[in-house]
C-alpha positions in Angstrom: 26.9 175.8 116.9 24.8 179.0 115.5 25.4 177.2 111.9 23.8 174.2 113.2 20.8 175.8 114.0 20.8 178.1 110.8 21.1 174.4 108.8 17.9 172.7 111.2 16.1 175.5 110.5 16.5 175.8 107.0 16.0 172.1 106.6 12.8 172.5 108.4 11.2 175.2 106.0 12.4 173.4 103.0 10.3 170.5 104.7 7.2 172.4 105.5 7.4 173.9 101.8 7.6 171.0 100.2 4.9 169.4 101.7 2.6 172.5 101.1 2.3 173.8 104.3 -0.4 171.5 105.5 -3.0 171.9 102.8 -6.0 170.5 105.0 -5.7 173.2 107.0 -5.0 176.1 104.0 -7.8 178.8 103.4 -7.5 178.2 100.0 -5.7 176.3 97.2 -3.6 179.0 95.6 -1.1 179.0 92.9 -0.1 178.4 89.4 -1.1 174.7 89.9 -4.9 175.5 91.1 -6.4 176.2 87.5 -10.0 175.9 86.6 -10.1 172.7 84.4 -12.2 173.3 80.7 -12.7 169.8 80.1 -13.4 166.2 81.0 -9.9 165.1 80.9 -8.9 168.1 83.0 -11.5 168.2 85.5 -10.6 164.1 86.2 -6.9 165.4 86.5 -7.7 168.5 88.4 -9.8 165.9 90.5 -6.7 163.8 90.8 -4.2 166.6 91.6 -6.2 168.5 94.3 -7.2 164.9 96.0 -5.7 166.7 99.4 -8.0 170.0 99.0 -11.4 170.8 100.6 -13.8 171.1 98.1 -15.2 174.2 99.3 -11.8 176.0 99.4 -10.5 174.9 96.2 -12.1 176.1 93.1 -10.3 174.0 90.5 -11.2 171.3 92.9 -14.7 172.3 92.8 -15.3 172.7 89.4 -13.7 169.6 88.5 -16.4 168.1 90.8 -19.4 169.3 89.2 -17.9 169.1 85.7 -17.9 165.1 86.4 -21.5 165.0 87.8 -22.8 167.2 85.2 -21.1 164.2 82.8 -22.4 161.7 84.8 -19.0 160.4 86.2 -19.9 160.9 89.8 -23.0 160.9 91.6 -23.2 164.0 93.8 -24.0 163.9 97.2 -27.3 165.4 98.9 -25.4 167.6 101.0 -23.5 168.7 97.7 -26.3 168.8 95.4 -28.2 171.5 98.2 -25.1 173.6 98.0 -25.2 173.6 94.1 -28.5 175.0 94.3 -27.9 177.6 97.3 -25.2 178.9 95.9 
């Protein structure tokens, strides 16, 4: 029985790993993968990859964003555009 729960539980933080720890709710996107991108191409794949991050807690995800307005690839919003300046 006490192996049974040992294997549930490890099954379960495997899970929750995996699935990186429910990123909506993260402080902030951390890691090896979270790189600011130095180009178009990377900022449209950093755009891609970090598709589940909040833009104002994920800086790769961030400047990927204003990298593709600043080229014209995506209009930014007005609440966006009033953080750009503010900030």
């Amino acid at each position: 029985m006490p192996t049974l729960i040992v294997l549930i539980v490890a099954i379960v933080a495997a899970f929750l790993l995996l699935n990186g720890l429910d990123r909506e709710n993260a402080a902030a996107c951390t890691g090896f993968h979270c790189m600011i991108p130095s180009d178009l191409d990377a900022a449209h794949e950093a755009w891609q990859d970090h598709a589940e991050c909040d833009i104002n807690n994920c800086s790769a995800k961030s400047h990927a964003y204003w990298m593709l307005a600043d080229a014209g690839m995506l209009q930014p919003t007005a609440q966006m555009a009033r953080k750009r300046v503010t900030s």
